[in-house]
N, C-alpha and C positions, 0 to 999 in steps of 0.2 A: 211401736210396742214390740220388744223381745218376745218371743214364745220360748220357755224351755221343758223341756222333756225330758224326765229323768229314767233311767234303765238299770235294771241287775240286782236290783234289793232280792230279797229271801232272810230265807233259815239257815241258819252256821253255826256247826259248834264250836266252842271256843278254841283257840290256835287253827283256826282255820282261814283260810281267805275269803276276797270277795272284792270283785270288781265293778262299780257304778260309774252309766255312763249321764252326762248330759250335752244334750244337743241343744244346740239355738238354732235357732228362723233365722238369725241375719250376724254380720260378725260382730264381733264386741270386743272392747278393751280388755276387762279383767273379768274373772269367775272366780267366784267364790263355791266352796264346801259349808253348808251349816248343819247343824241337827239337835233336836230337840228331845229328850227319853221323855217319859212319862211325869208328872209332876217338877218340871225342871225348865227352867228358862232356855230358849234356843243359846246353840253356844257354837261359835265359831271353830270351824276344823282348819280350813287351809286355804287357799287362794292362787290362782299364776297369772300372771299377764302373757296373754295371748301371743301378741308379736314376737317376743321375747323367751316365752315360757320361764321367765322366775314365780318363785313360787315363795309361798311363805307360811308356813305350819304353827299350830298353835301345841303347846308344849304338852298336852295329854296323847297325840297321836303322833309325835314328834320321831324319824327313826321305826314306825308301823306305818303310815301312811303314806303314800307319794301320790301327786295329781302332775300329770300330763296332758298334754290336747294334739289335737290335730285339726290343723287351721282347714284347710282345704273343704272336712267334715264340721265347722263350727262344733267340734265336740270335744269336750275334757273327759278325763277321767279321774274317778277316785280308786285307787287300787287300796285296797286295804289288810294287811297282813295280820299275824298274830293276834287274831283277832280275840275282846273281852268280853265277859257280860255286861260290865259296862261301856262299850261303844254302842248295846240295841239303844235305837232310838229312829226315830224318821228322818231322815237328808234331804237335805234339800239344795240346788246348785239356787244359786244368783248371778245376774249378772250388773254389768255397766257397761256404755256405751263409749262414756264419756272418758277421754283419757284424764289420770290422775284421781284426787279423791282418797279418801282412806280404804283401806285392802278390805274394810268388815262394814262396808256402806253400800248397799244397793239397792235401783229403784227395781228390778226385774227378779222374779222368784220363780220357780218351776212347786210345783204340785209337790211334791216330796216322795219319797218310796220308805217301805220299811226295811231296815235290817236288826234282824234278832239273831241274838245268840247267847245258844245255850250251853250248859255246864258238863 
């Protein structure tokens, strides 16, 4: 069983940044980015393969978002730029163990954090 543990949510106003960590308990294949606003189905942000770090972004944060990791820390990041009022929403990292599988599939979630921003 993966533990993860997300870090760095807050309050931001808009074109501001903000950087989200998550850490895992043991290494894994791929991490994913998700997040959910308020009345709205969770929606995939972005994803990297660990070993590798590719990465693959979903077209609303496409060009403001980049995720990186550092293997040694089992930890990724979401860095997030220019930031809207539409990106508040909860985040949440995922992960896999397993190599392969689709980039927006996982059996391990982290707790989520919030991030809001205002106008």
């Amino acid at each position: 069983q993966v533990q993860l543990v997300e870090s760095g949510g807050g309050l931001v106003q808009a074109g501001d940044s903000l950087r989200l960590s998550c850490t895992a308990s043991e290494r894994t294949f791929r991490v994913g980015w998700f997040r959910q606003a308020p009345g709205k189905e969770r929606e995939f942000v972005g994803s990297i393969i660990m070993s590798v770090g590719s990465t693959v972004y979903a077209d609303s944060v496409k060009g403001r978002f980049t995720i990186s990791r550092v293997n040694a820390k089992n930890t990724v990041y979401l860095q997030m730029n220019s930031l809207k009022r539409e990106d508040t929403a909860v985040y949440y990292c995922a992960a896999r163990t397993v190599v392969g599988g689709a980039y927006d599939v996982y059996p391990y979630w982290g707790q989520g954090i919030q991030v809001t921003v205002s106008s």
